[in-house]
HTML snippet that shows the backbone in 3Dmol.js (N, CA, C, O; Angstrom):
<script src="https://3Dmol.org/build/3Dmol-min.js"></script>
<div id="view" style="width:600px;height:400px;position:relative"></div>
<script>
const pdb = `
ATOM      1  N   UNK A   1      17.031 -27.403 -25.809  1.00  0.00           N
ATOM      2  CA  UNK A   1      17.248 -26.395 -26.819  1.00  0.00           C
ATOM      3  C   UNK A   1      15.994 -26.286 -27.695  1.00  0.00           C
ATOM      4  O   UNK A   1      15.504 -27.343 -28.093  1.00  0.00           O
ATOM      5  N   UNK A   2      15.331 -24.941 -28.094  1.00  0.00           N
ATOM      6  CA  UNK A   2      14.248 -24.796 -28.765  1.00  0.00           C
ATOM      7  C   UNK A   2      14.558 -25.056 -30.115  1.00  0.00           C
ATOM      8  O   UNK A   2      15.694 -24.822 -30.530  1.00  0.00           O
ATOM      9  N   UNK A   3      13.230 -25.749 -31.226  1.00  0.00           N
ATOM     10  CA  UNK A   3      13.857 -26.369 -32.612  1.00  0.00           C
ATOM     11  C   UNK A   3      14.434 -24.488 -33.087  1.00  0.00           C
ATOM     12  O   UNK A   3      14.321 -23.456 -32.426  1.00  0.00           O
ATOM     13  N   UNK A   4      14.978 -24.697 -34.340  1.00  0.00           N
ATOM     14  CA  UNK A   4      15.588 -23.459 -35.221  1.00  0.00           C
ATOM     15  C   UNK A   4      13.919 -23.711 -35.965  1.00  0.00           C
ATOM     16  O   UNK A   4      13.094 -24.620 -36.054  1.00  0.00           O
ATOM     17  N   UNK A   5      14.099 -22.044 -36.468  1.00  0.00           N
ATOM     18  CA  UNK A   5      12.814 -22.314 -37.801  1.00  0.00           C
ATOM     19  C   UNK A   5      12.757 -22.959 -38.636  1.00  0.00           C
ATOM     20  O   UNK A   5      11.718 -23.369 -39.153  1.00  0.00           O
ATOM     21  N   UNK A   6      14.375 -23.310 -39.112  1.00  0.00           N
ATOM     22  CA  UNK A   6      14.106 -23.808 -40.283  1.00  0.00           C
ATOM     23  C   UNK A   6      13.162 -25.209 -40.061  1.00  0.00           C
ATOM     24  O   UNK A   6      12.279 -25.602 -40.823  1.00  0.00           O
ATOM     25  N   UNK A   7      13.624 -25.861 -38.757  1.00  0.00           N
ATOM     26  CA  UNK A   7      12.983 -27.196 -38.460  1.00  0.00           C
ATOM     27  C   UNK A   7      11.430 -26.864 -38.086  1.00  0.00           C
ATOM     28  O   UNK A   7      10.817 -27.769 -37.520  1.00  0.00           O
ATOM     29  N   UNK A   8      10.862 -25.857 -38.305  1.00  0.00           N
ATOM     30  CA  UNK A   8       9.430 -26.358 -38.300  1.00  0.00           C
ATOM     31  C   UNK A   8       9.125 -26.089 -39.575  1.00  0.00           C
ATOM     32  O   UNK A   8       8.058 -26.542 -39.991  1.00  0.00           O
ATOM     33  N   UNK A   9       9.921 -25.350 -40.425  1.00  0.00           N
ATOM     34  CA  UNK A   9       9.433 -25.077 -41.990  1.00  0.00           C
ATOM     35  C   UNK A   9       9.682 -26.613 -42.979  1.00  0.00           C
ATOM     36  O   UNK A   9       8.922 -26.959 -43.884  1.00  0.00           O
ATOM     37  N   UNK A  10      10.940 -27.385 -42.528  1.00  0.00           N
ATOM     38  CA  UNK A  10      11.609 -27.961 -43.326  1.00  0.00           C
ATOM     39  C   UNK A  10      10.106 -28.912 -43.774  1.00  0.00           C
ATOM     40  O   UNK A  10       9.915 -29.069 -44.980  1.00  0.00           O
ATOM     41  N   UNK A  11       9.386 -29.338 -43.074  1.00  0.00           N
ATOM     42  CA  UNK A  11       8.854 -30.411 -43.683  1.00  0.00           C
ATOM     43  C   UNK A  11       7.492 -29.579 -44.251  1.00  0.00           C
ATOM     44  O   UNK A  11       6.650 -30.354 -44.704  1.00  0.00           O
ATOM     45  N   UNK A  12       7.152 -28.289 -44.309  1.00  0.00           N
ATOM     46  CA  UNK A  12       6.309 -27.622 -45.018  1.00  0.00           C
ATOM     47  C   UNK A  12       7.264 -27.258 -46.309  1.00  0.00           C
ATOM     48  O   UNK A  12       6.426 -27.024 -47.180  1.00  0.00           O
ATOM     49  N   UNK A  13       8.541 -27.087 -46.896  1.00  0.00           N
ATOM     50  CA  UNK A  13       9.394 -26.814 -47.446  1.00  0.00           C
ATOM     51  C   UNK A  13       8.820 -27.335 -49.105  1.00  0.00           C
ATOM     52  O   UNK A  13       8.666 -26.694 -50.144  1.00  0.00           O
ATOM     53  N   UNK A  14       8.621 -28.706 -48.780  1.00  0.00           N
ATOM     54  CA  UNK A  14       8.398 -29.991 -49.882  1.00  0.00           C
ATOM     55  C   UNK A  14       7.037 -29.467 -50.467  1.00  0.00           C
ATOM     56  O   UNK A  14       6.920 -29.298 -51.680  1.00  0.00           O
ATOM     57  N   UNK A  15       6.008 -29.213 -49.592  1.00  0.00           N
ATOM     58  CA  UNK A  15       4.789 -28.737 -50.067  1.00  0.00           C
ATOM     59  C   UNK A  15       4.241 -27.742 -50.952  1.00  0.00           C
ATOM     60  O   UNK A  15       3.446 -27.698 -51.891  1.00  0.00           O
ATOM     61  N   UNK A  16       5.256 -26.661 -50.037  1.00  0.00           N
ATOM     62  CA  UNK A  16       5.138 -25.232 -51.206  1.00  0.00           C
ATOM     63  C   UNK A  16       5.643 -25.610 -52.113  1.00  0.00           C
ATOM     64  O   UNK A  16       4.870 -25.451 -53.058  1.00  0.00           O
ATOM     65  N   UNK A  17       7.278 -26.407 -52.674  1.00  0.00           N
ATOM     66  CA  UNK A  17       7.184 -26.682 -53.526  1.00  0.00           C
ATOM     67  C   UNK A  17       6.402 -27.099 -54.715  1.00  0.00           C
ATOM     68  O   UNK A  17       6.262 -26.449 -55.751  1.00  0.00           O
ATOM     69  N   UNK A  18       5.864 -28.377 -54.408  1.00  0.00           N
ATOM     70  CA  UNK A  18       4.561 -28.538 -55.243  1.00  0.00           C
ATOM     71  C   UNK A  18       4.036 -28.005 -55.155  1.00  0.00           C
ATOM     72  O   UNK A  18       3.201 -28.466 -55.933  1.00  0.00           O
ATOM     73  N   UNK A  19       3.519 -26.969 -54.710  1.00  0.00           N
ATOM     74  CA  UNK A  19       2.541 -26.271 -55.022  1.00  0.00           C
ATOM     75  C   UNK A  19       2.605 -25.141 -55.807  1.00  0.00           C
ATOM     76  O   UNK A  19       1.587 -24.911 -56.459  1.00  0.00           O
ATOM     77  N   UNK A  20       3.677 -24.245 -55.942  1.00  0.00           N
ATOM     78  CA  UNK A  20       4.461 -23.536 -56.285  1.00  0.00           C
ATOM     79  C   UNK A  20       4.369 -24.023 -57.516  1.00  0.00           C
ATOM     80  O   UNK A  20       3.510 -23.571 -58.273  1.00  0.00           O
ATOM     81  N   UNK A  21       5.314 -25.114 -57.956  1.00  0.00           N
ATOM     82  CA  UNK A  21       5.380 -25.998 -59.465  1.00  0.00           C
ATOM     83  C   UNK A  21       3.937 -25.697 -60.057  1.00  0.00           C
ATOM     84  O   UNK A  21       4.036 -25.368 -61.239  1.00  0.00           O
ATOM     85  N   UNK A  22       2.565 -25.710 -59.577  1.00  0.00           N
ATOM     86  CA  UNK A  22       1.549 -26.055 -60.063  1.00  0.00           C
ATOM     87  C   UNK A  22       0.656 -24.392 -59.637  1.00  0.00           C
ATOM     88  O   UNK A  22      -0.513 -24.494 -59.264  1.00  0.00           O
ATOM     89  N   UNK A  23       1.042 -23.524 -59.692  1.00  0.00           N
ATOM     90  CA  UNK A  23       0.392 -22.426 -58.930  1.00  0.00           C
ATOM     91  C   UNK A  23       0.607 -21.433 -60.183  1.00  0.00           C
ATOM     92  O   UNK A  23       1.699 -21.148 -60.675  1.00  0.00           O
ATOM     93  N   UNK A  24      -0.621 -20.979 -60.586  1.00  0.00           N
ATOM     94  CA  UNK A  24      -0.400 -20.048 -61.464  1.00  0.00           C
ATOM     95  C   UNK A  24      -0.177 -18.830 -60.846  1.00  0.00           C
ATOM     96  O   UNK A  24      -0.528 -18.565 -59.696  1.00  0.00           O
ATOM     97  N   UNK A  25       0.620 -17.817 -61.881  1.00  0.00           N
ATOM     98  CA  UNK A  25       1.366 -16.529 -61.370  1.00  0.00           C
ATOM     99  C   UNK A  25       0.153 -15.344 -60.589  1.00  0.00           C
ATOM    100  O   UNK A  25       0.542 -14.271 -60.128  1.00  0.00           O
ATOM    101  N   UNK A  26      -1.109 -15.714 -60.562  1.00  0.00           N
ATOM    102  CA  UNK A  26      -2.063 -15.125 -59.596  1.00  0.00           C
ATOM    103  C   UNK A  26      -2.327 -15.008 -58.387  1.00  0.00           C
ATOM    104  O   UNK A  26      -2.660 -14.142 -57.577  1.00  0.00           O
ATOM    105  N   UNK A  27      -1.932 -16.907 -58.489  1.00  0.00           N
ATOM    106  CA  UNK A  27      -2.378 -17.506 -56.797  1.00  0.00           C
ATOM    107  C   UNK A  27      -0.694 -17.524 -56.028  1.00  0.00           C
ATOM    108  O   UNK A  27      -0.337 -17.689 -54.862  1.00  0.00           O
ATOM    109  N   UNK A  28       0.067 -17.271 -57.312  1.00  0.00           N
ATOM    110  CA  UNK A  28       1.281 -16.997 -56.678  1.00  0.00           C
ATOM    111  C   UNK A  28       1.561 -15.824 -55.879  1.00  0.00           C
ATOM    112  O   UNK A  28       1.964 -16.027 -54.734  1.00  0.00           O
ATOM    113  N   UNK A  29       1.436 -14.781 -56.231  1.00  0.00           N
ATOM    114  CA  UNK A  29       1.430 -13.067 -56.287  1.00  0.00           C
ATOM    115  C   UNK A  29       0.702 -13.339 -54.961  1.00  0.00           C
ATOM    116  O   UNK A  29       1.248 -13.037 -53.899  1.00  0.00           O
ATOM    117  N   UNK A  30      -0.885 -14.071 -55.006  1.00  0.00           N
ATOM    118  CA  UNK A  30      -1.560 -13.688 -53.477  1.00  0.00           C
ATOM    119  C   UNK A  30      -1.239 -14.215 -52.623  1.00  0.00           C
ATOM    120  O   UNK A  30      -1.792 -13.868 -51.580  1.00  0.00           O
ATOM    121  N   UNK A  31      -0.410 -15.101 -52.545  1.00  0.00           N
ATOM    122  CA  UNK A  31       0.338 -15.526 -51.329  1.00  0.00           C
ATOM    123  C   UNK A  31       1.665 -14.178 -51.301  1.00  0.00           C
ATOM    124  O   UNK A  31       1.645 -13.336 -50.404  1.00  0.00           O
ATOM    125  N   UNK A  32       2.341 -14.168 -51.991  1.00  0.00           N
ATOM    126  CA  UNK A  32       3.470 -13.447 -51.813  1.00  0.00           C
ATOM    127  C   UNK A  32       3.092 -11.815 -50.997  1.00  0.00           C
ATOM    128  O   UNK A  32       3.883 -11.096 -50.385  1.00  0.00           O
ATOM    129  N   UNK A  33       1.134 -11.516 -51.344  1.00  0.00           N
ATOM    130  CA  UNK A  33       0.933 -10.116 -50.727  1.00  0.00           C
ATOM    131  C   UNK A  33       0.236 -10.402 -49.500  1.00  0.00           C
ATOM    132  O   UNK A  33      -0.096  -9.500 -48.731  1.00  0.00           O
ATOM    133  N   UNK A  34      -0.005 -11.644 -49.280  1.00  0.00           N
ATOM    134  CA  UNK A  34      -0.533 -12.579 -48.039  1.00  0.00           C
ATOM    135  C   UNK A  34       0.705 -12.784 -46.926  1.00  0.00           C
ATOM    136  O   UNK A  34       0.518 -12.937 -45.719  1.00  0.00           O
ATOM    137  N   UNK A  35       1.537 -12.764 -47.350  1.00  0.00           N
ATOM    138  CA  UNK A  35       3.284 -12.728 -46.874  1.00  0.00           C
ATOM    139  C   UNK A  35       3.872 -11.753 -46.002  1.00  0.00           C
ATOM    140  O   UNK A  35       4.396 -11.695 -44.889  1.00  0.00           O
ATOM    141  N   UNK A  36       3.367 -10.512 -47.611  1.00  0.00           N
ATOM    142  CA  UNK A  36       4.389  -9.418 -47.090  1.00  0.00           C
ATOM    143  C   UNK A  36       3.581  -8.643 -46.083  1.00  0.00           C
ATOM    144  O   UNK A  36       4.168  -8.035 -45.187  1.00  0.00           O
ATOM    145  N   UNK A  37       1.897  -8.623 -46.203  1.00  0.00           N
ATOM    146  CA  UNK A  37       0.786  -8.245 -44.752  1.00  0.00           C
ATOM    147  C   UNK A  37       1.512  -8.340 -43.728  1.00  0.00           C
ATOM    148  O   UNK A  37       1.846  -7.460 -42.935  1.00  0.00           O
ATOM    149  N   UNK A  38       1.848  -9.832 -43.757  1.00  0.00           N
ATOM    150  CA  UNK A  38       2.294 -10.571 -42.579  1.00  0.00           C
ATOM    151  C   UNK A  38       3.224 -10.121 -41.648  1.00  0.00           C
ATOM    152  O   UNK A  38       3.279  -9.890 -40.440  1.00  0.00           O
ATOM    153  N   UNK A  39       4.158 -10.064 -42.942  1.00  0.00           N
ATOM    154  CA  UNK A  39       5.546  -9.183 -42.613  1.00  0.00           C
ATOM    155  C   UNK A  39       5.735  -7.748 -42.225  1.00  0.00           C
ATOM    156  O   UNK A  39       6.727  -7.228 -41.714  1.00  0.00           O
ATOM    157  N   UNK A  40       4.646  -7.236 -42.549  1.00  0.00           N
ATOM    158  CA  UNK A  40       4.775  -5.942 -42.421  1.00  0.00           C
ATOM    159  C   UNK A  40       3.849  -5.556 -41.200  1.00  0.00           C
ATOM    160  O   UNK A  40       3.958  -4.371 -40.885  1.00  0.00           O
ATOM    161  N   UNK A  41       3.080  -6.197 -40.545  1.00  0.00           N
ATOM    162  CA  UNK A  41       2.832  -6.157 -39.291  1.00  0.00           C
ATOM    163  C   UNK A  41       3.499  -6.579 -38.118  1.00  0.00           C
ATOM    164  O   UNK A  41       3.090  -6.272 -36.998  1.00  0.00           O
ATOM    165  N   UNK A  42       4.689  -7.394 -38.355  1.00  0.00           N
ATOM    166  CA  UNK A  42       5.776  -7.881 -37.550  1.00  0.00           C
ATOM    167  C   UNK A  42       6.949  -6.690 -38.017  1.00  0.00           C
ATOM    168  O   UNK A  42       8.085  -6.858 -37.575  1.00  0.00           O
ATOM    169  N   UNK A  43       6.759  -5.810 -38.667  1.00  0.00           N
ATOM    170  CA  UNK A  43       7.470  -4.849 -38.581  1.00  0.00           C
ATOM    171  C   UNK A  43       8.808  -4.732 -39.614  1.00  0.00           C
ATOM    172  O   UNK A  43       9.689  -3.873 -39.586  1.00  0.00           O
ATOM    173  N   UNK A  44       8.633  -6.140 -40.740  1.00  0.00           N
ATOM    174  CA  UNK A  44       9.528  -5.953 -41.462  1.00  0.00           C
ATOM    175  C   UNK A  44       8.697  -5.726 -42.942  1.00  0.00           C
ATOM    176  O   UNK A  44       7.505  -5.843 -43.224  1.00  0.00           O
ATOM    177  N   UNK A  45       9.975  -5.320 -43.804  1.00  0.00           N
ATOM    178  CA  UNK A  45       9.909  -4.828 -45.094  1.00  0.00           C
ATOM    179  C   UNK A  45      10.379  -5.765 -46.083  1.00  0.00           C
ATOM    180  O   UNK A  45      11.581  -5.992 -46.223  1.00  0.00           O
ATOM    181  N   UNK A  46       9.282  -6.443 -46.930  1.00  0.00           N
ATOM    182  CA  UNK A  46       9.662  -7.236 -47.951  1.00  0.00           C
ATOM    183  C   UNK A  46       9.802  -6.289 -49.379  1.00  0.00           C
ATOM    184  O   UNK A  46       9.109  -5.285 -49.544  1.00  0.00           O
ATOM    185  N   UNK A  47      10.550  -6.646 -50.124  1.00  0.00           N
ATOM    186  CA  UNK A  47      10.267  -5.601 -51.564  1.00  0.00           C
ATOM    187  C   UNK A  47      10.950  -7.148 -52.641  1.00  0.00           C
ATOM    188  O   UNK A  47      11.830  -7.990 -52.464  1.00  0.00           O
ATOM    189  N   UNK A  48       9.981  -6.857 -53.703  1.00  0.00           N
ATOM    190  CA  UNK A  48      10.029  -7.837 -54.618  1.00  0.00           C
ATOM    191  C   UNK A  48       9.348  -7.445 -55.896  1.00  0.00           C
ATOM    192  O   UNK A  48       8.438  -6.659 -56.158  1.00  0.00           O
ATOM    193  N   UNK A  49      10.250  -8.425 -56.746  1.00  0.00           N
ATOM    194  CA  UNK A  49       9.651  -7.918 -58.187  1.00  0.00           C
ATOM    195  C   UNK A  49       9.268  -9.425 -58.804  1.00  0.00           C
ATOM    196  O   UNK A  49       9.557 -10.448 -58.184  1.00  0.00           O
ATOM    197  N   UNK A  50       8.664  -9.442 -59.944  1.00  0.00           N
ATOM    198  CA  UNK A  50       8.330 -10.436 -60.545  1.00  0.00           C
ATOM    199  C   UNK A  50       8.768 -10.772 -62.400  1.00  0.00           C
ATOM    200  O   UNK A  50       8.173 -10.180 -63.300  1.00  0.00           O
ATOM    201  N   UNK A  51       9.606 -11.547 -62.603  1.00  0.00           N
ATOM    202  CA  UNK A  51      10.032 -11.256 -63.947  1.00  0.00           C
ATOM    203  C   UNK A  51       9.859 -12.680 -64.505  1.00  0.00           C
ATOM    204  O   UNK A  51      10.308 -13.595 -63.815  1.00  0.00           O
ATOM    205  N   UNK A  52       9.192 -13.010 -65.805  1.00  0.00           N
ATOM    206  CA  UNK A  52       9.012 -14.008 -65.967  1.00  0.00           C
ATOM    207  C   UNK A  52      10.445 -14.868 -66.990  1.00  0.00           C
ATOM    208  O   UNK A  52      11.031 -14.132 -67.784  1.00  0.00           O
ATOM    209  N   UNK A  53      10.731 -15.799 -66.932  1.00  0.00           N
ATOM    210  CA  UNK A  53      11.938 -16.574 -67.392  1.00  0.00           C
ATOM    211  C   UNK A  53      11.495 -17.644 -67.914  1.00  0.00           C
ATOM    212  O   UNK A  53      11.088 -18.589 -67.237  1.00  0.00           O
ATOM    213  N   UNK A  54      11.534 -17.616 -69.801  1.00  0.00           N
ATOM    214  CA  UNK A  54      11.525 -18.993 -70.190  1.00  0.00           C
ATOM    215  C   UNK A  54      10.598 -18.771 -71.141  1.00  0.00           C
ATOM    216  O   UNK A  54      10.277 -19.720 -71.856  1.00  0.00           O
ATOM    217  N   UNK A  55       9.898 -17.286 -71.366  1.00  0.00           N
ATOM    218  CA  UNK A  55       8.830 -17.676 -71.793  1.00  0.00           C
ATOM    219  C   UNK A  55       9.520 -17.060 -73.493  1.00  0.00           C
ATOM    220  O   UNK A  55      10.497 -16.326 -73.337  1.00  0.00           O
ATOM    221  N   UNK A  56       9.193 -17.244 -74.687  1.00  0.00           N
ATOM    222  CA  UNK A  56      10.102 -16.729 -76.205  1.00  0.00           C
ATOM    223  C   UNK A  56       9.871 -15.660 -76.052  1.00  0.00           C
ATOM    224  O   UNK A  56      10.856 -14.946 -75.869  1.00  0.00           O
ATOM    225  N   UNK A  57       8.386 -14.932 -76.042  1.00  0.00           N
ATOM    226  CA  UNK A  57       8.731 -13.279 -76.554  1.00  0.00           C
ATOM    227  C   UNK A  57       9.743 -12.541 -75.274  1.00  0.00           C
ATOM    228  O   UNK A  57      10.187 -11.405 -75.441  1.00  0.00           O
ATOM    229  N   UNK A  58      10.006 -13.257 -74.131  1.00  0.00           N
ATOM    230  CA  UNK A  58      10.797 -12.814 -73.023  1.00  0.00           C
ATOM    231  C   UNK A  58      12.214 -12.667 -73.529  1.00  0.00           C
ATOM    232  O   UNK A  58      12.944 -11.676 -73.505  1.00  0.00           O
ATOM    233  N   UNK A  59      12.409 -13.752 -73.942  1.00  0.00           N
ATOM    234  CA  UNK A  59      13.881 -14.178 -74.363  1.00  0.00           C
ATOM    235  C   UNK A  59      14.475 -13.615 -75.701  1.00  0.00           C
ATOM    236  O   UNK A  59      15.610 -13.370 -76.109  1.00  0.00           O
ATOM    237  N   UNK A  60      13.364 -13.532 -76.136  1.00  0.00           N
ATOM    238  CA  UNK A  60      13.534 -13.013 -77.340  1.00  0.00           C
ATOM    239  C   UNK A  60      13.886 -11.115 -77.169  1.00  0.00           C
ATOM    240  O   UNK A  60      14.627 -10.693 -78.057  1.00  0.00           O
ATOM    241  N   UNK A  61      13.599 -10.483 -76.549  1.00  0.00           N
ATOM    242  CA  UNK A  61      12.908  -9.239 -75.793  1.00  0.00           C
ATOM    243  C   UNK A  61      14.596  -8.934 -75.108  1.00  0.00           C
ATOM    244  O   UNK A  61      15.206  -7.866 -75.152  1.00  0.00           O
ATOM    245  N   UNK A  62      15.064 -10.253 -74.492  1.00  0.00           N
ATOM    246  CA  UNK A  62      16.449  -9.643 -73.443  1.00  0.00           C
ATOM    247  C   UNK A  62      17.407 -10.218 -74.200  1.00  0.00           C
ATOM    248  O   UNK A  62      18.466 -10.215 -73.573  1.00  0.00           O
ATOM    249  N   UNK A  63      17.534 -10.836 -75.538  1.00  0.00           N
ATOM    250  CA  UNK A  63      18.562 -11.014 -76.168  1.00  0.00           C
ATOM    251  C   UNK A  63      18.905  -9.448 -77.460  1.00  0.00           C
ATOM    252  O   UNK A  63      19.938  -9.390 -78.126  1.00  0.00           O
ATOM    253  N   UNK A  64      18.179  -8.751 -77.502  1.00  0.00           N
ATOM    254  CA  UNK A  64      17.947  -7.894 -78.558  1.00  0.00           C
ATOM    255  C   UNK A  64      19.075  -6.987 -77.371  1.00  0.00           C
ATOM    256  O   UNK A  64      19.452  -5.844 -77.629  1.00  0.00           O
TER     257      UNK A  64
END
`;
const viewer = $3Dmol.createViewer("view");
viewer.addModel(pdb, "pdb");
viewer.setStyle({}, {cartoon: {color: "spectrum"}});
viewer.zoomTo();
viewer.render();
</script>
């Protein structure tokens, strides 16, 4: 039986994490348009937004 994807991702899984944790919202974004290239030459459609959580004038901004 051939592995599932998830089993060749699972142990890259841990990595992005950390990295992710430590990745500012720049180098984040260029992976995510590094992604959707990807994706969109394999013929699918990613759509995504970016909203930041946590930060005061945010919170402050969606409690009003």
């Amino acid at each position: 039986m051939d592995p599932q994807p998830d089993e060749f991702f699972r142990p890259m899984a841990s990595l992005f994490d950390d990295w992710l944790r430590g990745a500012r919202l720049r180098e984040i974004v260029h992976l995510v348009h590094l992604i959707r290239a990807e994706l969109t030459r394999r013929g699918i459609t990613l759509l995504w937004s970016i909203d930041q959580h946590g930060s005061e004038d945010n919170e402050a901004s969606h409690r009003q």
